[in-house]
NUVO-521395 format. One record per residue (C-alpha): residue number from 1; residue in three letters; z, x, y. Coordinates in Angstrom, 3 decimals. Example, Ala and Ser with C-alpha at 12.3 -4.5 7.8 and 13.67 -1.06 7.14 Angstrom:
<nodes>
+-----+-----+----------+----------+----------+
|   k |   r |       up |     east |    north |
+-----+-----+----------+----------+----------+
|   1 | ala |    7.800 |   12.300 |   -4.500 |
|   2 | ser |    7.140 |   13.670 |   -1.060 |
+-----+-----+----------+----------+----------+
</nodes>
This chain:
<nodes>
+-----+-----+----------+----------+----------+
|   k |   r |       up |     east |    north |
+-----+-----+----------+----------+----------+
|   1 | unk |    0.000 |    0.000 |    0.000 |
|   2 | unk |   -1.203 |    1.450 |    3.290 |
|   3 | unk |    1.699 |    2.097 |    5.793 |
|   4 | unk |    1.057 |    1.570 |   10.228 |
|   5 | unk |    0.877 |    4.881 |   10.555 |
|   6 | unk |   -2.193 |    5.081 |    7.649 |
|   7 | unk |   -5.217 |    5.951 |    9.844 |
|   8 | unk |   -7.385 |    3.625 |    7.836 |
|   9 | unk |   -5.095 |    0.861 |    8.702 |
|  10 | unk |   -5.195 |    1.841 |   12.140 |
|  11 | unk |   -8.985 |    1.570 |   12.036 |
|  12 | unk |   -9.346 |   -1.735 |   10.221 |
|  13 | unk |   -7.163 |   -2.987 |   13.563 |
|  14 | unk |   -9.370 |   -1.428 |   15.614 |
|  15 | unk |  -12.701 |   -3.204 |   13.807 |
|  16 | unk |  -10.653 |   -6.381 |   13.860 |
|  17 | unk |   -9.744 |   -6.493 |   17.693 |
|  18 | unk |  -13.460 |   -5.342 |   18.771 |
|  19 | unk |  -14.967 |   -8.229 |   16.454 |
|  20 | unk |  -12.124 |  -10.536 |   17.884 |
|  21 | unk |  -13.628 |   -9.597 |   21.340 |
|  22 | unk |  -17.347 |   -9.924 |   20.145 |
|  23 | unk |  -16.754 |  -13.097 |   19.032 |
|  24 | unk |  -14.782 |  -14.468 |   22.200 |
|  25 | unk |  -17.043 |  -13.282 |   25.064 |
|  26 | unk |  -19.640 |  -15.111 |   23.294 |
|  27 | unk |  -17.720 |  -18.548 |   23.258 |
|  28 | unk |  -18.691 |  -21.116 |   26.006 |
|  29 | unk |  -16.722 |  -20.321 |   29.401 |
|  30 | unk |  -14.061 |  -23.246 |   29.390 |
|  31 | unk |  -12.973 |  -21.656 |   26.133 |
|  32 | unk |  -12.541 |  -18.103 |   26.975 |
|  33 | unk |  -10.870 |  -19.170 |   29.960 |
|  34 | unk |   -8.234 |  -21.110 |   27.695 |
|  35 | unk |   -7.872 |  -18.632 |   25.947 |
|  36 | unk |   -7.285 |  -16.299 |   28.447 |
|  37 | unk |   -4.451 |  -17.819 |   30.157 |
|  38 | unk |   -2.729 |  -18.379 |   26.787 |
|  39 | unk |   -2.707 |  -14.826 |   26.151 |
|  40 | unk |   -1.676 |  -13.783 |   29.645 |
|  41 | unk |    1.242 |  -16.432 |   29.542 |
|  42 | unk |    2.432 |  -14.394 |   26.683 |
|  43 | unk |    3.542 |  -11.308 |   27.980 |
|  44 | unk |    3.350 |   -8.100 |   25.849 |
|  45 | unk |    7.361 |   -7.513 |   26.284 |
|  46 | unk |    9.165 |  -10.100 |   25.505 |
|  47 | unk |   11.958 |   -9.005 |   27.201 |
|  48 | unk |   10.102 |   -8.415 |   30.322 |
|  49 | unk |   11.269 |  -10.171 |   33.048 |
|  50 | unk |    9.534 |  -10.376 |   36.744 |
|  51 | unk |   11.429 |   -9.114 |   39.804 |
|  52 | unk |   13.029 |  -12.062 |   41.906 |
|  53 | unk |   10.484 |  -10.837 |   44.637 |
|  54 | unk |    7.422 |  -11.269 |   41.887 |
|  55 | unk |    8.888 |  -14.795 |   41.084 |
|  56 | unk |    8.438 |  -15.340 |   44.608 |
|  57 | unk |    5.530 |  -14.553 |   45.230 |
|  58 | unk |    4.119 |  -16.090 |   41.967 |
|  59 | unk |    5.424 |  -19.462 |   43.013 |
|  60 | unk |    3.969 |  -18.857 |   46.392 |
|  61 | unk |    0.760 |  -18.474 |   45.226 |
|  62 | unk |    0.936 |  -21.376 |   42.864 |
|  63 | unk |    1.972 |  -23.805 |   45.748 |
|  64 | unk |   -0.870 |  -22.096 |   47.898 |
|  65 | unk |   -3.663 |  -23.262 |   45.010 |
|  66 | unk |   -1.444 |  -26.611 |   44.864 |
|  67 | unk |   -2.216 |  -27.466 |   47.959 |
|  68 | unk |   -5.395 |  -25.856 |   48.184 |
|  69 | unk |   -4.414 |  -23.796 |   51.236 |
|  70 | unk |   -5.821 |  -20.533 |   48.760 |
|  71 | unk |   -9.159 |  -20.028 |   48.308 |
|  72 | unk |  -10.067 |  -19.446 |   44.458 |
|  73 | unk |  -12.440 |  -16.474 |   43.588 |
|  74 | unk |  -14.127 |  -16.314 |   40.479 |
|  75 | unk |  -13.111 |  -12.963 |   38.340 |
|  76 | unk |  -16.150 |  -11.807 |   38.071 |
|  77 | unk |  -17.066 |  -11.630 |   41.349 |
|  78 | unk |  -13.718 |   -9.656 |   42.133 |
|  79 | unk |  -14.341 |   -7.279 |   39.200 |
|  80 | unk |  -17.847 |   -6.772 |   40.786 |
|  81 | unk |  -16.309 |   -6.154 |   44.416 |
|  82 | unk |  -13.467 |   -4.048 |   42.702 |
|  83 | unk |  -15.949 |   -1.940 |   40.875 |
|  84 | unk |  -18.028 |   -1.397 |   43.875 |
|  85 | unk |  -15.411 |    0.031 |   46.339 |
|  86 | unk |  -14.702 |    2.474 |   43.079 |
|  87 | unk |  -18.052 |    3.633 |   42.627 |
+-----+-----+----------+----------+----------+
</nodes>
């Protein structure tokens, strides 16, 4: 039985989580975005908590959208505007 530090274990993970994301950018839109803010409700730590001044500011901006005082940008166009100023 192969143990998590077995680098053919490792690998099959690897294959696994690039097929997962093969598979999901080519579902329709509505789902990936589901999907997307399922997995980013889930934090990676568990015990991670925000700083009172993050909670803040995340309720801020959920009240802003709310009440439609925030303008909403699609992600790609940030990424695109993002990777522009980098290049």
């Amino acid at each position: 039985m192969k143990k998590p530090g077995d680098f053919g274990l490792i690998q099959n993970m690897k294959t696994s989580a690039k097929k997962l994301v093969s598979e999901a950018l080519n579902m329709p839109k509505s789902i990936r975005t589901f999907a997307a803010e399922r997995i980013s409700e889930n934090p990676l730590d568990a015990n991670a908590e925000l700083s009172p001044e993050w909670e803040e500011e995340v309720e801020k901006r959920c009240r802003e959208l709310d009440e439609g005082t925030m303008k909403r940008i699609e992600a790609e166009e940030v990424f695109t505007k993002a990777c522009a100023r980098l290049s």
